[in-house]
C-alpha positions in Angstrom: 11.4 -0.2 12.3 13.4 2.5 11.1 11.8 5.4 10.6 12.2 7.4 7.5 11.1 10.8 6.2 7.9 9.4 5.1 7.0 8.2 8.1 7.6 11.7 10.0 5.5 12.7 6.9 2.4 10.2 7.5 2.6 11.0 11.4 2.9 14.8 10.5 -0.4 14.8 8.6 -2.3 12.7 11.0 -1.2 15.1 13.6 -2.3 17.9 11.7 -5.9 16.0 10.9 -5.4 15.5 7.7 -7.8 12.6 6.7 -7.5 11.9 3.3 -4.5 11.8 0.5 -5.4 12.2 -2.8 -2.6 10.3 -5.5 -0.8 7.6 -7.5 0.5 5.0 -5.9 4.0 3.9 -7.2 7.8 4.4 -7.6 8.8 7.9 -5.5 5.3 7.3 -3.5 5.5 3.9 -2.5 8.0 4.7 1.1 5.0 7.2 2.0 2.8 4.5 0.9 4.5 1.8 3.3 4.3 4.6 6.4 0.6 4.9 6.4 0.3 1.3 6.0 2.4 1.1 8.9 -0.2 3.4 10.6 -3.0 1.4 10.3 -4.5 3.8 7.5 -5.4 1.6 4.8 -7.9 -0.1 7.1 -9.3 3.6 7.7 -9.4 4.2 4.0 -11.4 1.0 3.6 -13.4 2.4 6.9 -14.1 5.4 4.0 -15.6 3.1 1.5 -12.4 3.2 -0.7 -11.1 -0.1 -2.2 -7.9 -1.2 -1.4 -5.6 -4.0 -3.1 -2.8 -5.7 -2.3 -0.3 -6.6 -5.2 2.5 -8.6 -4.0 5.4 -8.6 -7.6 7.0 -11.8 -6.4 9.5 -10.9 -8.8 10.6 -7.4 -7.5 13.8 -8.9 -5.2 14.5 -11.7 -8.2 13.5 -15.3 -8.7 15.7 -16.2 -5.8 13.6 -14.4 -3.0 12.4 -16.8 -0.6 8.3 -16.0 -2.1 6.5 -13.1 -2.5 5.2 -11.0 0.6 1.8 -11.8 2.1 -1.0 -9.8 2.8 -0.8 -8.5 6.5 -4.2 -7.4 6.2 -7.4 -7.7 5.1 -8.0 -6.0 0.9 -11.3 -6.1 -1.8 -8.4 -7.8 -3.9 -4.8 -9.2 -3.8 -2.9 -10.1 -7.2 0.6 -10.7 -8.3 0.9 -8.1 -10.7 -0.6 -4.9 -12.0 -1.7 -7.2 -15.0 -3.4 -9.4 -12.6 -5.2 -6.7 -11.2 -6.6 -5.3 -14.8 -7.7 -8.5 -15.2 -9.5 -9.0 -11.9 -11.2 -5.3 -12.4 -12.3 -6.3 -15.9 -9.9 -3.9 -18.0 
Protein backbone atom coordinates (compact mmCIF):
# COMPACT_ATOMS: atom_id res chain seq x y z
CA UNK A 1 0.00 0.00 0.00
CA UNK A 2 1.31 3.26 -0.70
CA UNK A 3 0.85 5.64 1.64
CA UNK A 4 -0.56 8.95 0.98
CA UNK A 5 -1.16 12.24 2.77
CA UNK A 6 -4.38 10.94 4.04
CA UNK A 7 -3.15 8.21 5.44
CA UNK A 8 -0.37 10.18 7.55
CA UNK A 9 -3.62 12.19 8.25
CA UNK A 10 -5.88 9.19 9.65
CA UNK A 11 -2.71 7.83 11.65
CA UNK A 12 -2.02 11.51 12.85
CA UNK A 13 -5.39 11.71 14.44
CA UNK A 14 -5.54 8.39 15.97
CA UNK A 15 -2.30 9.15 17.46
CA UNK A 16 -3.42 12.24 18.83
CA UNK A 17 -6.85 10.34 20.22
CA UNK A 18 -9.00 11.76 18.17
CA UNK A 19 -12.12 9.40 18.04
CA UNK A 20 -14.60 10.72 16.03
CA UNK A 21 -14.72 12.74 12.50
CA UNK A 22 -17.54 14.64 11.82
CA UNK A 23 -18.29 15.10 7.55
CA UNK A 24 -19.44 14.35 4.08
CA UNK A 25 -18.24 11.66 2.55
CA UNK A 26 -17.30 12.23 -1.25
CA UNK A 27 -15.11 13.62 -4.04
CA UNK A 28 -11.89 15.59 -2.09
CA UNK A 29 -12.86 13.30 1.12
CA UNK A 30 -13.07 9.97 -0.26
CA UNK A 31 -8.62 9.26 -0.11
CA UNK A 32 -9.10 10.18 3.75
CA UNK A 33 -12.10 8.07 3.63
CA UNK A 34 -10.13 4.98 2.14
CA UNK A 35 -7.15 5.58 5.00
CA UNK A 36 -9.37 5.05 7.90
CA UNK A 37 -10.98 2.24 6.25
CA UNK A 38 -7.59 0.95 5.88
CA UNK A 39 -7.35 1.38 9.66
CA UNK A 40 -9.92 -0.64 10.66
CA UNK A 41 -12.13 2.42 11.70
CA UNK A 42 -15.33 1.87 10.08
CA UNK A 43 -15.71 -1.20 12.17
CA UNK A 44 -15.06 1.15 15.26
CA UNK A 45 -17.65 3.60 13.99
CA UNK A 46 -20.12 0.77 13.72
CA UNK A 47 -18.57 -0.26 17.39
CA UNK A 48 -20.18 3.57 18.15
CA UNK A 49 -23.63 2.75 17.01
CA UNK A 50 -23.11 4.66 13.64
CA UNK A 51 -24.42 2.99 10.42
CA UNK A 52 -22.16 2.32 7.86
CA UNK A 53 -22.77 1.44 3.97
CA UNK A 54 -20.97 0.26 1.41
CA UNK A 55 -21.78 1.58 -2.15
CA UNK A 56 -19.74 -0.11 -4.77
CA UNK A 57 -20.53 2.46 -8.58
CA UNK A 58 -19.61 -0.53 -10.76
CA UNK A 59 -19.46 2.09 -13.24
CA UNK A 60 -16.87 4.45 -11.80
CA UNK A 61 -13.60 2.71 -13.85
CA UNK A 62 -16.17 2.17 -17.12
CA UNK A 63 -18.27 -0.79 -18.36
CA UNK A 64 -15.08 -2.58 -19.15
CA UNK A 65 -13.85 -2.97 -15.42
CA UNK A 66 -13.64 -6.52 -14.59
CA UNK A 67 -16.98 -5.90 -11.85
CA UNK A 68 -17.54 -3.76 -9.27
CA UNK A 69 -15.44 -3.95 -5.86
CA UNK A 70 -16.81 -6.10 -3.07
CA UNK A 71 -17.45 -5.45 0.34
CA UNK A 72 -14.25 -6.30 2.51
CA UNK A 73 -16.26 -5.92 5.44
CA UNK A 74 -19.21 -6.32 7.23
CA UNK A 75 -22.03 -2.76 6.56
CA UNK A 76 -26.01 -2.15 7.83
CA UNK A 77 -26.27 -1.81 3.94
CA UNK A 78 -24.37 -2.20 0.49
CA UNK A 79 -25.88 -0.76 -2.79
CA UNK A 80 -24.71 0.06 -6.28
CA UNK A 81 -25.41 3.59 -6.32
CA UNK A 82 -26.33 6.49 -4.21
CA UNK A 83 -29.89 6.01 -5.83
CA UNK A 84 -29.87 2.59 -4.55
CA UNK A 85 -29.18 3.66 -1.28
CA UNK A 86 -32.26 6.44 -1.15
CA UNK A 87 -34.15 3.76 -2.08
CA UNK A 88 -33.01 1.23 0.51
CA UNK A 89 -33.33 4.16 3.35
CA UNK A 90 -36.87 4.94 2.10
CA UNK A 91 -36.15 8.56 0.58
Amino acid sequence: MTETAAHVIAATLEKAGVKRVYGVVGDSLNGFTDALRERGKMAAARDCGLKTVFVRRPLEYGPNRAGPPQPSQSWELSVDDLVELAAALGL
